[in-house]
C-alpha positions as CSV (number, residue, x, y, z in Angstrom):
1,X,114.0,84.0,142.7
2,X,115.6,85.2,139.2
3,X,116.7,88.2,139.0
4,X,118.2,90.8,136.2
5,X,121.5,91.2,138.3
6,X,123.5,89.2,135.7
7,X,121.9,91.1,132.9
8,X,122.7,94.3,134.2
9,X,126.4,93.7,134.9
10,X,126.3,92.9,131.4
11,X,123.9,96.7,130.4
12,X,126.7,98.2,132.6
13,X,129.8,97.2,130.1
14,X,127.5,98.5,127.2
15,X,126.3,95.1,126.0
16,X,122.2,96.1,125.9
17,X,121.1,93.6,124.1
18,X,121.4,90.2,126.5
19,X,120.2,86.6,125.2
20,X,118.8,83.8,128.0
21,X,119.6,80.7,126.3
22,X,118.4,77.1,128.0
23,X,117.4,73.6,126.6
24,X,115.2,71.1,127.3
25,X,115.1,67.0,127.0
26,X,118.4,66.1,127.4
27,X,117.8,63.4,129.5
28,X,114.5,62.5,127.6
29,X,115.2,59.1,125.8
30,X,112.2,59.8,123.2
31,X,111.7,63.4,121.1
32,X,114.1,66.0,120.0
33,X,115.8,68.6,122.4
34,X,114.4,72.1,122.4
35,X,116.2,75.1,123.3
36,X,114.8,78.7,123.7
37,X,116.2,81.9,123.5
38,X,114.9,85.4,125.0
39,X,116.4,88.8,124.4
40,X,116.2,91.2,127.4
41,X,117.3,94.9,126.9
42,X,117.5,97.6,129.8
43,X,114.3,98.5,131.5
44,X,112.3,95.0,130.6
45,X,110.5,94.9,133.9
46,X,110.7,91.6,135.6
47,X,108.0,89.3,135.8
48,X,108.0,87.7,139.4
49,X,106.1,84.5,138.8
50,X,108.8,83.6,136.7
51,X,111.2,80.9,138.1
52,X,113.1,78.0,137.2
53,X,111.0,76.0,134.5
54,X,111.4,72.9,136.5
55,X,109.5,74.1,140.1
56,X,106.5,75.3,138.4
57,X,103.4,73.4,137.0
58,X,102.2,72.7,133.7
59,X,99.5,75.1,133.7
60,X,101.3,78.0,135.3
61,X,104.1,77.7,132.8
62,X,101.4,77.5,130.1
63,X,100.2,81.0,131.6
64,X,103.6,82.6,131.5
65,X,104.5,82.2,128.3
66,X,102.2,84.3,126.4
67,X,103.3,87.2,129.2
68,X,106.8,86.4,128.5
69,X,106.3,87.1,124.6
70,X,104.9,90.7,126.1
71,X,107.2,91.4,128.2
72,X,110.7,90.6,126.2
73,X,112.2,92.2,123.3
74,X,112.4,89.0,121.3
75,X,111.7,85.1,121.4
76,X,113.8,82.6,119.6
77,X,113.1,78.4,119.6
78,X,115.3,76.0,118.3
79,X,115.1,72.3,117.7
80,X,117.4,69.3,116.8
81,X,115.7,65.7,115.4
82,X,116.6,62.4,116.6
83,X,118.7,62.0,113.7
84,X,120.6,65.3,114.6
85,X,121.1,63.9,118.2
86,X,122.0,60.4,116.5
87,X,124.4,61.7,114.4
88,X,126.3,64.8,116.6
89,X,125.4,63.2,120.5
90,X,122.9,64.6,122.3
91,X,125.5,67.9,124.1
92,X,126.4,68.8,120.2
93,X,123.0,68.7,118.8
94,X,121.5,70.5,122.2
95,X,123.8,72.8,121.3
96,X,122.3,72.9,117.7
97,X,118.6,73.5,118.7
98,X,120.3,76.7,121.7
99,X,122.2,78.1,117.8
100,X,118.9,77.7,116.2
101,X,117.2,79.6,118.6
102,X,119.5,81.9,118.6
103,X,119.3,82.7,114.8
104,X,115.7,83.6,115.5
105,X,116.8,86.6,117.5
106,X,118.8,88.4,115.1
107,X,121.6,90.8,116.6
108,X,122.5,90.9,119.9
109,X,125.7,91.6,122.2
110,X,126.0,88.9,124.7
111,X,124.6,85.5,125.4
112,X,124.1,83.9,129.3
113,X,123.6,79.9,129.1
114,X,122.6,77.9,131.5
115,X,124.8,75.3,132.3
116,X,128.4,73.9,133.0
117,X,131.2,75.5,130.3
118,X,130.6,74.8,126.7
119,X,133.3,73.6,124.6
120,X,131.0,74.0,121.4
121,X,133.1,76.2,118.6
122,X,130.0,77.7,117.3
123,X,129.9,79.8,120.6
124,X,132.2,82.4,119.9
125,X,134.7,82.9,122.8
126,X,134.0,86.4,124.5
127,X,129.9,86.4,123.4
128,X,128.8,83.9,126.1
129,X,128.6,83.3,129.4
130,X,127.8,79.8,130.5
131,X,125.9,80.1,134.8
132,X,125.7,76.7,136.8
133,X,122.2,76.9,138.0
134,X,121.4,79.7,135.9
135,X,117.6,79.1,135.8
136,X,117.3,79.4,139.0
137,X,119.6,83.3,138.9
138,X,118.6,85.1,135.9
139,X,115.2,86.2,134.4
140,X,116.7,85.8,131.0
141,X,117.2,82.3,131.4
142,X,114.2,81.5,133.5
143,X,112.0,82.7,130.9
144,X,113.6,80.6,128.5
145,X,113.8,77.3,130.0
146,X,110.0,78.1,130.2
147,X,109.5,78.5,126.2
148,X,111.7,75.7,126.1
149,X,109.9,73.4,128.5
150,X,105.7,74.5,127.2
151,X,107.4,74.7,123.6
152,X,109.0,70.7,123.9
153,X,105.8,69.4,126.5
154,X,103.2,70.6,123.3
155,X,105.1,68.6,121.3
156,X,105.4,65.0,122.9
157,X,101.7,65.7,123.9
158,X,100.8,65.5,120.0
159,X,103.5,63.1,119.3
160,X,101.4,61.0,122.3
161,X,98.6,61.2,119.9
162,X,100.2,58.9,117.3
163,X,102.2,56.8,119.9
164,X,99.8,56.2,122.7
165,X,100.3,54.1,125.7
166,X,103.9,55.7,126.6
167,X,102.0,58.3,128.2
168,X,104.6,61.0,126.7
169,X,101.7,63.6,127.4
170,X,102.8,63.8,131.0
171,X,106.5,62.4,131.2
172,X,107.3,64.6,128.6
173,X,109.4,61.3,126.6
174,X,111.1,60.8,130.0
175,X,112.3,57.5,132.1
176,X,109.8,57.6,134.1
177,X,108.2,54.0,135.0
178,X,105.8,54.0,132.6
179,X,107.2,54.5,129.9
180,X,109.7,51.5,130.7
181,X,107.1,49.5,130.9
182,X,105.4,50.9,127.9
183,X,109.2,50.3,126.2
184,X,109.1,46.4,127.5
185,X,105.7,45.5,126.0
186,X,105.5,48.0,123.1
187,X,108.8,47.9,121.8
188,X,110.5,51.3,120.4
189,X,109.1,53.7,118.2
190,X,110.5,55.8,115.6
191,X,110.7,59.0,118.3
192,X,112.8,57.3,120.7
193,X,116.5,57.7,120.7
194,X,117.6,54.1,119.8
195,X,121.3,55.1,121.3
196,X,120.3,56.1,124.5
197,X,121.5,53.6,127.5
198,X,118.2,53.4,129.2
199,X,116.5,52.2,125.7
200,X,119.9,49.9,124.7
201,X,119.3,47.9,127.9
202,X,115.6,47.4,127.7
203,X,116.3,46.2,124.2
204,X,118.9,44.2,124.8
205,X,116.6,42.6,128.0
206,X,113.8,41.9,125.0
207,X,116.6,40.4,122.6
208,X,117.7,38.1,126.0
209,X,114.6,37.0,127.1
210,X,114.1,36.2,123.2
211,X,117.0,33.9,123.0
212,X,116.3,31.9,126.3
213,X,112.5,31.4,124.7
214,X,114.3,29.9,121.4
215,X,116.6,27.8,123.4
216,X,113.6,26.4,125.7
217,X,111.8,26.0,121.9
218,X,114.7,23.8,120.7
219,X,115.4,21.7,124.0
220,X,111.9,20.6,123.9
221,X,112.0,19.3,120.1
């Protein structure tokens, strides 16, 4: 279960004001990434239902967030479009939407990430602390990957509204198997991230099974 053990070693070297940064859709291959951010100061008191965005359900996550918002000192989201993820790769512009996010706090001393070490300049050395598995360790981070998560679902659930048949109201824009099939008969659509492998193949599987219909077409004239 989360707890505030990383945030207090960080209270306990006079840095009160402690930022849980995490993303979401970075594996997605249709919609932007997301990132939150949540500022914790000494004596937040812990919410225990709270856990790693990932093992809870839709609705329970849907329930925490407004108690989150309560409970915290401060709630930042961030965003970066498919052009963004286009144009920078998908681990600069996640990085992006976690700075966006971040300028929606204001001040603050110290910033825990979730995630492998971030080679991003626009994390200042010294201000950040990047934890493997971090979701799954801090409440700062916890409660952010679940603003990140309800904040990113909301979105491909209206974006499913003007692209149905993907079913990105529950995979979320992910590879799950219905949305390669819905890629495969529907063809892309202006959400999906055109540079993704996943989607480059299935393409490139359309444009080949395209060409061997245009060489049956001109062996039979």
């Amino acid at each position: 279960m989360p707890s505030l053990y990383l945030e207090r070693q960080l209270w306990a070297r006079g840095l009160t004001r402690v930022v849980g940064v995490d993303e979401v859709g970075m594996a997605a291959l249709a919609g932007p990434v997301v990132a939150a951010a949540v500022l914790v100061l000494p004596g937040v008191r812990i919410i225990r239902a709270v856990r790693d965005s990932k093992v809870l359900t839709r609705q329970q996550r849907e329930e925490l967030v407004p108690l989150i918002r309560e409970r915290v000192t401060a709630v930042g989201v961030g965003a970066a479009s498919l052009h963004e993820i286009h144009r920078l790769n998908i681990y600069h512009a996640s990085h992006l939407a976690m700075q966006r996010a971040l300028r929606q706090i204001g001040e603050f001393d110290h910033v825990i990430v979730d995630g492998r070490r971030i080679l991003d300049p626009t994390f200042a050395p010294g201000r950040h602390t990047e934890v493997v598995r971090g979701d799954a360790r801090s409440f700062a981070i916890a409660a952010a990957s679940i603003v990140a998560k309800v904040t990113r679902d909301r979105l491909m659930a209206r974006l499913a509204e003007r692209y149905p048949g993907y079913g990105w109201e529950h995979n979320c824009g992910y590879p799950t198997i219905d949305h390669r099939i819905a890629l495969r008969e529907r063809g892309i659509t202006p959400f999906h991230r055109q540079d993704f492998g996943t989607v480059r193949i299935l393409l490139a599987a359309d444009q080949t099974e395209l060409g061997l219909m245009d060489e049956v077409a001109e062996s039979s004239i």
